[in-house]
C-alpha positions in Angstrom: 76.7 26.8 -34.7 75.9 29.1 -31.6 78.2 31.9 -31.8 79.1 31.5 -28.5 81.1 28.3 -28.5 83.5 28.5 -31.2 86.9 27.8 -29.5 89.3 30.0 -31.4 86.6 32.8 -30.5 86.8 32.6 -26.3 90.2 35.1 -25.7 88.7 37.8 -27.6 85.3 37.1 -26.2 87.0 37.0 -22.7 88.6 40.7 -23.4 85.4 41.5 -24.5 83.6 40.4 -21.5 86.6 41.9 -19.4 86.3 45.2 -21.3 82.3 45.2 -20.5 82.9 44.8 -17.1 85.2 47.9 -16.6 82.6 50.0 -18.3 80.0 49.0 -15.8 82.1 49.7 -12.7 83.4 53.1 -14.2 79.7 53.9 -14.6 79.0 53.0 -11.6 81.8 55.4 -9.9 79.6 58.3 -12.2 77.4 57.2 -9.1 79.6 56.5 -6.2 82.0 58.7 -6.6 80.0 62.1 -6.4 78.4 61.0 -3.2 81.0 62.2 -0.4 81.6 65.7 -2.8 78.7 66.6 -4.7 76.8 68.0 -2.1 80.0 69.8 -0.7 80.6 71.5 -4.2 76.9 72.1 -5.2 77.3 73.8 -1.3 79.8 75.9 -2.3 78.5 77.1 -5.8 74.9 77.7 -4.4 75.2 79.4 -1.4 72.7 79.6 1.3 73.9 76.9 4.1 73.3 72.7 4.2 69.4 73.9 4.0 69.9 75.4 0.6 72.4 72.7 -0.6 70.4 69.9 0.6 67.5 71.0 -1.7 69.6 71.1 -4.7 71.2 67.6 -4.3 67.5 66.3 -4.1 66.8 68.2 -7.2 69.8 66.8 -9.1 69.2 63.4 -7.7 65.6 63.6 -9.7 67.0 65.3 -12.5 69.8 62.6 -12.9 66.8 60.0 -12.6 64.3 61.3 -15.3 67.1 61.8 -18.0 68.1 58.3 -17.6 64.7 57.3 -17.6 64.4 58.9 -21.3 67.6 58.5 -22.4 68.2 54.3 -21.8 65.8 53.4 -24.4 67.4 55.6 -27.2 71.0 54.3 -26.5 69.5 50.4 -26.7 67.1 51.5 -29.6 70.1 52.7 -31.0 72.5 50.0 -30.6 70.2 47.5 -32.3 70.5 49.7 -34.6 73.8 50.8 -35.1 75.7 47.9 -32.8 76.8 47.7 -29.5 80.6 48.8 -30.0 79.8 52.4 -31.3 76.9 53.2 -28.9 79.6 52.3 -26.1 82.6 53.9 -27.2 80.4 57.3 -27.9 78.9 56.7 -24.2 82.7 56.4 -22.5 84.1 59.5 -24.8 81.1 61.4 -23.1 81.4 60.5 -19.6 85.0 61.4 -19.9 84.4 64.8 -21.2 81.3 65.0 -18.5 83.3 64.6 -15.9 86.0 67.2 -17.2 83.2 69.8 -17.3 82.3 69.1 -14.2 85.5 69.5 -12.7 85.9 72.6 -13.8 82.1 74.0 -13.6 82.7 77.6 -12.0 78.4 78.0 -11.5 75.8 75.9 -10.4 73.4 76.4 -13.3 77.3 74.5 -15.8 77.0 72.2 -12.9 73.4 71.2 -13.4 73.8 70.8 -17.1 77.1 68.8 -16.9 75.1 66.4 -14.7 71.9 65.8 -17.2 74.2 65.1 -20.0 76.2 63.0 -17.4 73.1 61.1 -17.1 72.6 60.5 -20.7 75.8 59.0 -20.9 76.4 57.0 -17.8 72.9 54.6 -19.4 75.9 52.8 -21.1 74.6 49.8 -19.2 71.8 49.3 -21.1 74.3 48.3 -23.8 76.5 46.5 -21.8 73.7 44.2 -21.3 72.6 43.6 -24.7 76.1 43.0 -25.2 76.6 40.3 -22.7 72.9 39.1 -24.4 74.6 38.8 -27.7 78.0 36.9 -26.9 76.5 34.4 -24.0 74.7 31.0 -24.6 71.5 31.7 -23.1 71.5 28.8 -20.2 74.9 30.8 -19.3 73.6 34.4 -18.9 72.3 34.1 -15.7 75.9 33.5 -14.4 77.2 36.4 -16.8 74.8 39.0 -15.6 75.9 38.2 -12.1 79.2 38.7 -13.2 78.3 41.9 -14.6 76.5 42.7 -11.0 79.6 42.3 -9.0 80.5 45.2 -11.4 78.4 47.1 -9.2 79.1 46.0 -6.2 82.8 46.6 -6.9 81.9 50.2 -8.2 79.9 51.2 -5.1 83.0 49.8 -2.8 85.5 52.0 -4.5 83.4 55.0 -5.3 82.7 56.8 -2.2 86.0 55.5 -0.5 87.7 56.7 -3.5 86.1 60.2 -3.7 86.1 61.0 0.0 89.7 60.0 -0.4 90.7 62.4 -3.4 87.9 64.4 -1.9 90.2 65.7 1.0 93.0 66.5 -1.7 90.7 69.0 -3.6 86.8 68.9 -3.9 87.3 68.9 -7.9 89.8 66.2 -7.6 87.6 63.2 -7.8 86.4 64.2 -11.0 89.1 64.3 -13.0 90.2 61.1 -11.7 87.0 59.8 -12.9 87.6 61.8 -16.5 90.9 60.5 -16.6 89.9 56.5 -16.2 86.8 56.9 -18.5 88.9 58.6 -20.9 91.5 55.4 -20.7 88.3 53.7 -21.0 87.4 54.7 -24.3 90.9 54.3 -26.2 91.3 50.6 -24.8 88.0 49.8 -25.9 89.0 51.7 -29.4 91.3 49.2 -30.1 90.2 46.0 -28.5 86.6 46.0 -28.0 84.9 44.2 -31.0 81.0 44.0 -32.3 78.7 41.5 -30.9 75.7 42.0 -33.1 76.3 41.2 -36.9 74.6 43.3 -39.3 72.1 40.8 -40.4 70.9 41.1 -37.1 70.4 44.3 -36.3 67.1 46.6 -36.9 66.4 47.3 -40.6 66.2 51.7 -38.7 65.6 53.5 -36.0 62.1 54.0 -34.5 61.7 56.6 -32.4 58.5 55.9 -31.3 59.6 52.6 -29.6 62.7 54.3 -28.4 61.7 56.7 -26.0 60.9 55.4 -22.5 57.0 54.8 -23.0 57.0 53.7 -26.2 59.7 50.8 -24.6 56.6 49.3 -22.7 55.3 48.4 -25.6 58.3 45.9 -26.2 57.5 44.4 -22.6 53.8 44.4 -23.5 54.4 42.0 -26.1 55.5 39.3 -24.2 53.4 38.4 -21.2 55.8 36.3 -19.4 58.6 39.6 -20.0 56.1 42.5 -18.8 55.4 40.4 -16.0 58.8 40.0 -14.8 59.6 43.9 -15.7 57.1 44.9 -12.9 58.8 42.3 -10.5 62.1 44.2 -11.5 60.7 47.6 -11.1 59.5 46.1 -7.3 63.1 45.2 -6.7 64.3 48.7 -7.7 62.4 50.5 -6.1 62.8 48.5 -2.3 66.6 49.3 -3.6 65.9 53.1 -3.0 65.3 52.4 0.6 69.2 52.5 1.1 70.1 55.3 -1.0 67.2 57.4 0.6 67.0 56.7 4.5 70.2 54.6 5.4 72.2 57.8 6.5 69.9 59.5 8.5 68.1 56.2 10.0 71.7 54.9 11.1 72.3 58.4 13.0 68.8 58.2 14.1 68.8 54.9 15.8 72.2 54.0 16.0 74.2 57.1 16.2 76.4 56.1 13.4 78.7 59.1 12.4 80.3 59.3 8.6 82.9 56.8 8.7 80.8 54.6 10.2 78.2 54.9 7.2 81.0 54.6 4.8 82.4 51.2 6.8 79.3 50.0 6.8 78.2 50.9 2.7 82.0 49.2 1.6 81.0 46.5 4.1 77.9 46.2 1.8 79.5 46.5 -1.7 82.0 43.7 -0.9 79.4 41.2 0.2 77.2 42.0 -2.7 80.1 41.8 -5.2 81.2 38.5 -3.7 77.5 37.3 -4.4 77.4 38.7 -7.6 81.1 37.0 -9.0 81.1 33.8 -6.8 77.5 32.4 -6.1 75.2 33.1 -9.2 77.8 31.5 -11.0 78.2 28.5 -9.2 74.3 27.7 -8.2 72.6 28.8 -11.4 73.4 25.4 -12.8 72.6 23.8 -9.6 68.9 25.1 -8.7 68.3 26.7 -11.4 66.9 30.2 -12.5 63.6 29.9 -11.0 64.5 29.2 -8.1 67.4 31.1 -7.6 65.3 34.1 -8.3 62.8 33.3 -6.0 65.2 32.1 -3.3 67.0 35.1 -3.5 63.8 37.4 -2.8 63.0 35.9 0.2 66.5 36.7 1.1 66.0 40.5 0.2 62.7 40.3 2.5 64.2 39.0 5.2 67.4 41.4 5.4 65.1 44.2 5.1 62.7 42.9 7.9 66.3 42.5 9.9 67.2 45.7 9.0 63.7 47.8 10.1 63.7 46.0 12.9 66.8 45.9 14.8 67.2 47.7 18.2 71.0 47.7 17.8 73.4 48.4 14.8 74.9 44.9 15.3 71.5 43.2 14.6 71.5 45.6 11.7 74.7 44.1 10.4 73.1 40.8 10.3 70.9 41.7 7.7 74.4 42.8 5.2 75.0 38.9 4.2 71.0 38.5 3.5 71.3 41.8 1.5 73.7 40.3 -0.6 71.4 37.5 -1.1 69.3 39.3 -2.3 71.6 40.0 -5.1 70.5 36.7 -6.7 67.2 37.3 -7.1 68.1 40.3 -10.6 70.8 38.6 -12.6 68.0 35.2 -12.9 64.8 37.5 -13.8 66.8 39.3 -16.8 68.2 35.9 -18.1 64.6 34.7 -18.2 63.2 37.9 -19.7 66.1 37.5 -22.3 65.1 34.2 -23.1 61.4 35.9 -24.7 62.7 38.5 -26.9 64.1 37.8 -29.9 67.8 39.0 -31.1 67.7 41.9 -32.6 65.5 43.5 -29.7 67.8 43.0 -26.6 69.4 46.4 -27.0 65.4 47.7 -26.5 64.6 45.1 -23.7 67.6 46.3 -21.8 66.7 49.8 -22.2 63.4 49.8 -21.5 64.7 47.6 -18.2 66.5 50.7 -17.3 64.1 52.9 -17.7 62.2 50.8 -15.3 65.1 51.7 -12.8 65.1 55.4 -13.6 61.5 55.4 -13.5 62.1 54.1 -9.7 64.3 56.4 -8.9 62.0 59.0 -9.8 59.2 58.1 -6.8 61.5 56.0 -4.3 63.4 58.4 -3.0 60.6 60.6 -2.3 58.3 57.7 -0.9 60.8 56.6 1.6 62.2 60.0 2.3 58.3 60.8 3.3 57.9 57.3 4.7 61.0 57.9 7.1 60.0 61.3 8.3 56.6 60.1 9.0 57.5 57.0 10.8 59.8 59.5 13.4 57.2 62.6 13.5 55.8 62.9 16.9 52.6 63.1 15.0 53.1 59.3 13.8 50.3 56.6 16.0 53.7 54.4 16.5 57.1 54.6 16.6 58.9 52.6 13.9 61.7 54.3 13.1 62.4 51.2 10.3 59.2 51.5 9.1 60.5 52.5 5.2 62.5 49.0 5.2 59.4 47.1 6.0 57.4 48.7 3.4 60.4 47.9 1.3 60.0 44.2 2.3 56.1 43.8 1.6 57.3 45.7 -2.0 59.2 42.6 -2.5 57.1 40.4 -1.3 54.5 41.1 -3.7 57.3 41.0 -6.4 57.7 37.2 -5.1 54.3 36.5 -5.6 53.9 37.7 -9.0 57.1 36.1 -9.9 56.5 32.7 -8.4 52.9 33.0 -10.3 54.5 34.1 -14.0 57.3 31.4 -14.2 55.4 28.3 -12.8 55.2 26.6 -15.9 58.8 27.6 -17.3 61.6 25.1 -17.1 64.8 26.7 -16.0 67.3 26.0 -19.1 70.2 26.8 -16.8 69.8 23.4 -16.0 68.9 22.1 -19.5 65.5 21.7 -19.1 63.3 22.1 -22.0 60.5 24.8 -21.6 56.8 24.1 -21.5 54.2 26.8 -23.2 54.0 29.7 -20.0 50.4 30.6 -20.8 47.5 31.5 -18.4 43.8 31.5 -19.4 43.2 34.2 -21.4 46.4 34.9 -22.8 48.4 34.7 -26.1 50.8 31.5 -25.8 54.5 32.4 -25.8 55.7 29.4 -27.0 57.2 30.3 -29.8 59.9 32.9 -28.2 60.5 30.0 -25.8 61.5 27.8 -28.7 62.9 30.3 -30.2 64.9 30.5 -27.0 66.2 27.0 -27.5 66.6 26.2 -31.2 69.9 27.0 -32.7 68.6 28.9 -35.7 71.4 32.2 -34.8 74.4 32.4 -37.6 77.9 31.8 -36.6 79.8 34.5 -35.0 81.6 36.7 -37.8 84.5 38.6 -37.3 84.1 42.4 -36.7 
């Protein structure tokens, strides 16, 4: 029997899904919330003006980005391991004390070191996934990791409205707040959160050579149809870096949009992509399919971006907000498929090594933008596109279409219960074994934890 569709089973798998889902948006507020009162605090602890204080928030930013790179892997490699419940509950109990220290850092160099270790703990998403890998019928997970998306989006609504808010209270005040709920966090989860992956399941140890972010690749590397959707990821996360990098300064450039404005506009954003995330993928998986939707939903991303670099005013700008959120189709289909490949007991490792893929983005986008941005403004530049970075990030996704519409032509989508066809190409190892794998209810029953 698939574990997943034992009746008596559904309420705890609901609180379990429900718990999963808070995890995500708390770790997304490690993100959102520090954004309107990191730099403020780093300011005030470094010295030296906005100049100064600007270089260090660039520094962290890369810091934050290369320790998550290294660090996803181990935390999946380890929940294969171990399971899923203790690898979370470790994660939450050291965000919560993360934030604590960083409340009360009194010098840069505490700050610095409370925000590597933050970034060791806040890859609990890596986990998460696996976890919703483990308790969701495979034709489902395409709608369940949309679910877990709108996480996300819902994180990144409340995050910088909710530190700019607590912000103005006291500049330490938004991280407590963020202590306190991780904290909360952690002791629901102590009581109600239960394993997904059975012993029998789980890695016979711990390799440390396929844990750390490199040795990952070799996972993907494995599976042709799953390394060649991990560089179509890494093309959607880095055209994601676009925002994070430019938005703020390209809005005052071109559209003279103050603060608030920039935080309307960024809620504006998390709302529509969290409504995409919860509603849509849900509801059209079934009806078109993975595939499809994946594919559908790049061509959305390219053509908010295009919008986006283009637009003379801010209110064609805003037109490209509802195509944005599109876009958010396009991610939760590409890791259902890539799930589909890899066998049980090495989801923890695929999801880690697909966040290392992110980190490993955030390492070189917001430096390629940043430089793309500058350039496209210099007086020195042959033309003036002051958009120019949200193009590029438009042709990075196009070529992510390509490749994806090229690796997944001869896979059937089984969100709509078709059965999967061999997805070779000349030259290449069949995969049609994962695929049945993917299929065939060979798992064991769901045991009790």
């Amino acid at each position: 029997m698939d574990q997943t569709t034992h009746p008596e089973l559904h309420p705890r798998r609901n609180a379990a899904l429900a718990f999963i889902f808070v995890t995500v948006v708390l770790d997304m507020l490690a993100f959102g919330i520090v954004i309107p009162v990191l730099p403020h605090l780093i300011e005030q602890l470094a010295g030296g003006g906005i100049s100064n204080a600007a270089w260090w928030v660039g520094v962290f930013s890369t810091v934050f980005a290369i320790v998550q790179f290294a660090f996803s892997p181990i935390q999946g490699a380890l929940s294969d391991r171990f399971g899923r419940r203790p690898v979370i509950l470790i994660s939450n109990a050291g965000l919560a004390i993360d934030f604590f220290v960083l409340a009360m850092a009194p010098t840069l160099w505490l700050l610095f070191v409370a925000r590597v270790v933050l970034g060791m703990t806040a890859a609990s998403f890596t986990t998460a996934n696996a976890y919703i890998a483990d308790i969701t019928p495979k034709e489902k997970r395409a709608a369940a990791y949309g679910i877990l998306g709108s996480a996300f989006g819902l994180g990144f609504i409340i995050g910088p409205g909710l530190g700019g808010f607590l912000g103005d209270i006291h500049l330490r005040l938004p991280f407590w707040v963020a202590g306190g709920l991780a904290a909360c966090n952690f002791l629901y989860g102590l009581f109600v959160l239960p394993e997904s992956l059975p012993k029998e399941r789980r890695t016979p140890k711990f390799e440390i050579h396929s844990a750390h972010p490199l040795g990952s690749l070799k996972l993907l590397m494995r599976y042709p149809l799953v390394l060649r959707l991990a560089v179509v990821m890494f093309l959607v996360f880095l055209s994601h870096y676009v925002l994070q990098t430019t938005f703020v300064l390209y809005a005052d450039y071109r559209y003279q949009w103050g603060p608030r404005a920039v935080g309307y506009v960024l809620m504006l954003v998390g709302a529509c992509d969290g409504l995409v995330q919860a509603v849509l993928t849900r509801k059209l998986a079934p009806i078109f399919g993975e595939r499809r939707l994946m594919l559908g939903g790049m061509l959305f991303g390219i053509g908010s971006f295009l919008v986006m670099g283009l637009a003379n005013t801010g209110g064609v700008f805003l037109l490209g907000i509802p195509l944005m959120a599109l876009w958010g189709l396009s991610q939760p289909p590409i890791q259902s498929l890539m799930t589909h490949e890899v066998d049980p007991h090495e989801q923890g490792r695929l999801q880690g090594a697909i966040a290392s893929l992110q980190s490993f983005a955030g390492i070189f986008g917001p430096f390629l933008f940043a430089q793309v941005f500058s350039f496209s403004i210099s007086p020195a530049s042959p033309f003036h596109l002051p958009g120019l970075a949200f193009v590029l990030s438009a042709a990075l996704l196009a070529i992510g279409a390509y490749i994806a519409m090229r690796a997944t032509r001869h896979v059937r989508d089984l969100a709509k219960g078709d059965t999967p066809v061999p997805n070779t190409m000349p030259g290449e190892p069949s995969s049609v074994i994962p695929l049945q794998a993917a299929i065939t209810p060979t798992e064991p029953p769901e045991q009790s934890p």
